[in-house]
N, C-alpha and C positions, 0 to 999 in steps of 0.2 A: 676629276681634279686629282693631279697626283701631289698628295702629301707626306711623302715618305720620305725618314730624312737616314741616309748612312752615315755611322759614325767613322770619321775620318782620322786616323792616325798619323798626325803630322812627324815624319824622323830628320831631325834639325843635328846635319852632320854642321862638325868644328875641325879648320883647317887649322893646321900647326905649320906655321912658317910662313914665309914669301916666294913665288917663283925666283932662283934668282939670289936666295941667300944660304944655299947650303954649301957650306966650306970643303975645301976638296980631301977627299982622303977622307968624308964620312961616311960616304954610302954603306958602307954593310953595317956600320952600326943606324943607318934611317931605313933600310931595308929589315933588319931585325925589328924596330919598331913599331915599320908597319905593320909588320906580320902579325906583332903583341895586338895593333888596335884592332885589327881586321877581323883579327881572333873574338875579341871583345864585342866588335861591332854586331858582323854576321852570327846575327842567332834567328831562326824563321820562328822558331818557339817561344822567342823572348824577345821581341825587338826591340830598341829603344826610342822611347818617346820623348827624350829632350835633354840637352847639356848643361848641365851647372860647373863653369871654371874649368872644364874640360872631363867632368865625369857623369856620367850616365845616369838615367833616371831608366828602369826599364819596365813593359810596359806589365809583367808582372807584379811590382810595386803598387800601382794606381791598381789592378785587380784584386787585390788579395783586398783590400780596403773596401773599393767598391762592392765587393763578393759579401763582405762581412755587414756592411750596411745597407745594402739593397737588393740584396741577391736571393734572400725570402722573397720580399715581394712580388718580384722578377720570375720568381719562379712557381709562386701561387697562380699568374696568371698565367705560365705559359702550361702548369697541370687543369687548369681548369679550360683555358684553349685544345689542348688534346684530349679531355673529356668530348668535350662538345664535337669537336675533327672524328671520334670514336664513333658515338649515335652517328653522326652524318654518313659516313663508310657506311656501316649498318643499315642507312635508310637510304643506300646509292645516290647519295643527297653531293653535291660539290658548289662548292665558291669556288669565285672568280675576282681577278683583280678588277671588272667592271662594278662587279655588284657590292664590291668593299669600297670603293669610289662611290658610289649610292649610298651607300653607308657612311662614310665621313659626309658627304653633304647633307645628308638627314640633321646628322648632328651639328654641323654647325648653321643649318637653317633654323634647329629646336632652338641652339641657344642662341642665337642673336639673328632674328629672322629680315631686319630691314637695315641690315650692315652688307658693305661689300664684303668680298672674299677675303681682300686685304684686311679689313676692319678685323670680321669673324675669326682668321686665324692669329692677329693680334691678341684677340679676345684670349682664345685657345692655349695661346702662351704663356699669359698671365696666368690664367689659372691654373694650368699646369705645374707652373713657375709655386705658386704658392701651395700646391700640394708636394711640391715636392718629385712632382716627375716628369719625364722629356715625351716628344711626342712617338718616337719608337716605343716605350713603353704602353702610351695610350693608344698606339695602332695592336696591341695586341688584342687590347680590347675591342676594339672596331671588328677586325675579322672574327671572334669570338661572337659580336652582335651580329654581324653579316649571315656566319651559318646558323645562327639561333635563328633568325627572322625567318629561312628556309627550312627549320624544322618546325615550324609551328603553325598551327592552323588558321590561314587568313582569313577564315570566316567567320564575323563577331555579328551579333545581336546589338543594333541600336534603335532605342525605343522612344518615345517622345519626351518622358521626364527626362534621361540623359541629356537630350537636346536642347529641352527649356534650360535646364542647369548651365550646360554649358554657355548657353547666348547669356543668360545672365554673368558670367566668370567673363565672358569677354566682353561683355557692351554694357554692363549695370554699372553702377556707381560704383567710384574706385577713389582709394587714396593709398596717399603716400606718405610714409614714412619715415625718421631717422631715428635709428637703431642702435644703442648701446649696447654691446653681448660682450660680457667677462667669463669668467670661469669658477668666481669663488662673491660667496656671500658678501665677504668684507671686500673686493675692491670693488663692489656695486654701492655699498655703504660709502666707501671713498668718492664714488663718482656724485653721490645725492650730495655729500658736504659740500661739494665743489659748484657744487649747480645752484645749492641753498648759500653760498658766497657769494653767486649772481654769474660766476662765468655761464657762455652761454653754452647749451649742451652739442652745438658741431666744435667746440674748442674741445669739449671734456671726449667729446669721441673720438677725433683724432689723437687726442692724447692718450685716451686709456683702451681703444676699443681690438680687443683679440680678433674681433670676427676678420680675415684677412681679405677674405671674398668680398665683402664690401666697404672694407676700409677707405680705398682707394677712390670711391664714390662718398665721403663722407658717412658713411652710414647707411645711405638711403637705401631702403625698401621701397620695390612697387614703381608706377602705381598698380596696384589687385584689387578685385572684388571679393565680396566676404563670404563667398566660398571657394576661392581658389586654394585647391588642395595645396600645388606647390607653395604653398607658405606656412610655415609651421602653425597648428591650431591657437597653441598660446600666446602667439604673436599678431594671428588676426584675430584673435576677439580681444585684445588690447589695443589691437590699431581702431576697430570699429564701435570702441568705447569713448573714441575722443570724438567731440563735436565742434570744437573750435582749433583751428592756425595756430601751432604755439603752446595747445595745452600735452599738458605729459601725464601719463600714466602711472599706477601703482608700478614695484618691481614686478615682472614673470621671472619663471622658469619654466625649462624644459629640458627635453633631453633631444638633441639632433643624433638620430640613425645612421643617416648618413657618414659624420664626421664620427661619431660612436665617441660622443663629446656631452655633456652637460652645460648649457649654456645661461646666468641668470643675465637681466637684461632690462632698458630701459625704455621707453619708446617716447618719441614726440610726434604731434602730430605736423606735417608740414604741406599737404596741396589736399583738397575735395575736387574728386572730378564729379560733375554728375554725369548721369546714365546718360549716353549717348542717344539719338533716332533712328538709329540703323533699325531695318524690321528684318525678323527671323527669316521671310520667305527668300530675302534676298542673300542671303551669310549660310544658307540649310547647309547643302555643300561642303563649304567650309567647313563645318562645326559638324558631320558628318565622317571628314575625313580626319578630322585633328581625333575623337574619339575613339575611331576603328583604330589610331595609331596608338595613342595612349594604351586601348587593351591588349594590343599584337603586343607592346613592350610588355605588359604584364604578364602576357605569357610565356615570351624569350627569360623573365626573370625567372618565373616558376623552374619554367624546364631546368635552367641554369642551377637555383639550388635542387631541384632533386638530383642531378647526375653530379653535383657538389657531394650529396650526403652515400650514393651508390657504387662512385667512384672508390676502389681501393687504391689509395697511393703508399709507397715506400721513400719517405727519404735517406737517399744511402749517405750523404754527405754528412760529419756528424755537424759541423760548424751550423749550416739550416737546419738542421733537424733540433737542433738544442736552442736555438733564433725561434723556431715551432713553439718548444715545449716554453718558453719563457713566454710569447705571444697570448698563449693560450690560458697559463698562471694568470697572466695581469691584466 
């Protein structure tokens, strides 16, 4: 599946005049002028990316901006991509555009596993969209996990408590959830006064709720069982404290890693599934292979921060480098 997108510089020339209307006895002064704009136009170093009323926007302009507000970022990963490209040299290890193609399908089978293609990279957008980055960005990472998966050692230890854990995370009793997540004590306070007013709490969430990732779905969490790691701890033993449709829980709080965010928050309980009859013998497989993947990723992580912390980088730029030192302050 190729998903790579090139960024495309559109150069939007402006014609001055009509065939047909240049009066006689002008030419060497429209000659002198085109020379001005051509002069203007043709730059391979600076080209222009769009007219306003017949003056230039050029493509230096939209870079210095962009450079200044996302060119840390941009560039955290592409030192931490050439870490990893390092070891791999080192271990005569190489990717490939197939196995980086295996790679993006991993990930959008992880996250939206019974979605089309179309659906999955819808998905992909959105969330990207709400982080704040495009998918050339998040292909860096892709090839970044591609050669990590080749440096690390496919052979994992799966034992039968893992197994039982796991058939319970996927086939045990689950519920679902809607989730209020702010950012500060008092507008959690605001959202209880609003609820104790009687509005119902999918109005008070769409109104007040930060989390972006699920804004878009009302709130909803789930449905998960009450040990599925992927959901933060504080969240599911307040989800798996409600026993009835409707009732809501004390405030949480927590801190999301992830988002390197503090989140306080509200929960209501909204669907009980009970545990399904699927039997283990027939799912082993499965729940075999979902395991061995989850640990391979934990150790593509490992590796990734040690050669994070062994890595020596230099930024010579000082605009990033002082974007760094501000980063690392707050």
């Amino acid at each position: 599946m190729v998903l790579r997108i090139n960024l495309i510089t559109l150069l939007i020339t402006m014609l001055v005049g009509c065939e047909g209307a240049v009066p006689s006895g002008s030419g060497s002064v429209l000659k002198a002028q085109s020379q001005m704009e051509l002069q203007e136009v043709e730059s391979a170093d600076d080209p222009i990316v769009a007219w306003v009323n017949g003056k230039p926007i050029r493509k230096s302009e939209v870079a210095q901006i962009l450079w200044q507000g996302r060119g840390r970022r941009i560039l955290d990963e592409l030192i931490v991509l050439e870490a990893v490209r390092q070891r791999a040299r080192q271990k005569q290890i190489t990717s490939s555009e197939d196995l980086i193609d295996q790679e993006w399908d991993r990930i959008l089978q992880d996250m939206a596993p019974h979605q089309t293609p179309r659906e999955q990279l819808a998905l992909l957008d959105y969330m990207l969209e709400n982080r704040g980055m495009t998918r050339a960005e998040f292909d860096l990472i892709v090839r970044r996990q591609a050669l990590l998966r080749r440096l690390v050692d496919p052979n994992v230890a799966i034992d039968e408590e893992m197994i039982a854990q796991e058939f319970e995370r996927q086939h045990g009793r689950k519920v679902e959830v809607r989730v209020l997540l702010v950012s500060s004590l008092r507008r959690i306070e605001q959202a209880q006064k609003r609820l104790a007013a009687g509005e119902s709490f999918a109005e008070v969430v769409s109104q007040m709720s930060e989390d972006e990732a699920t804004l878009s779905r009302g709130g909803l969490w789930g449905p998960f069982t009450q040990n599925d790691e992927q959901i933060p701890p504080a969240l599911r033993e307040a989800a798996f404290r409600l026993e009835k449709v409707g009732q809501r829980g004390q405030i949480i709080r927590y801190f999301d890693k992830g988002a390197d965010h503090e989140w306080w928050g509200l929960v209501e309980l909204t669907q009980v599934i009970p545990a399904d009859e699927m039997e283990m013998t027939k799912v082993r497989g499965e729940l075999e292979a979902i395991l061995k993947e989850r640990q391979i990723r934990r150790r593509m992580l490992q590796l990734q921060q040690e050669l994070q912390l062994k890595t020596k980088v230099e930024i010579v730029d000082p605009i990033l480098r002082q974007k760094g030192k501000n980063q690392a302050a707050g």
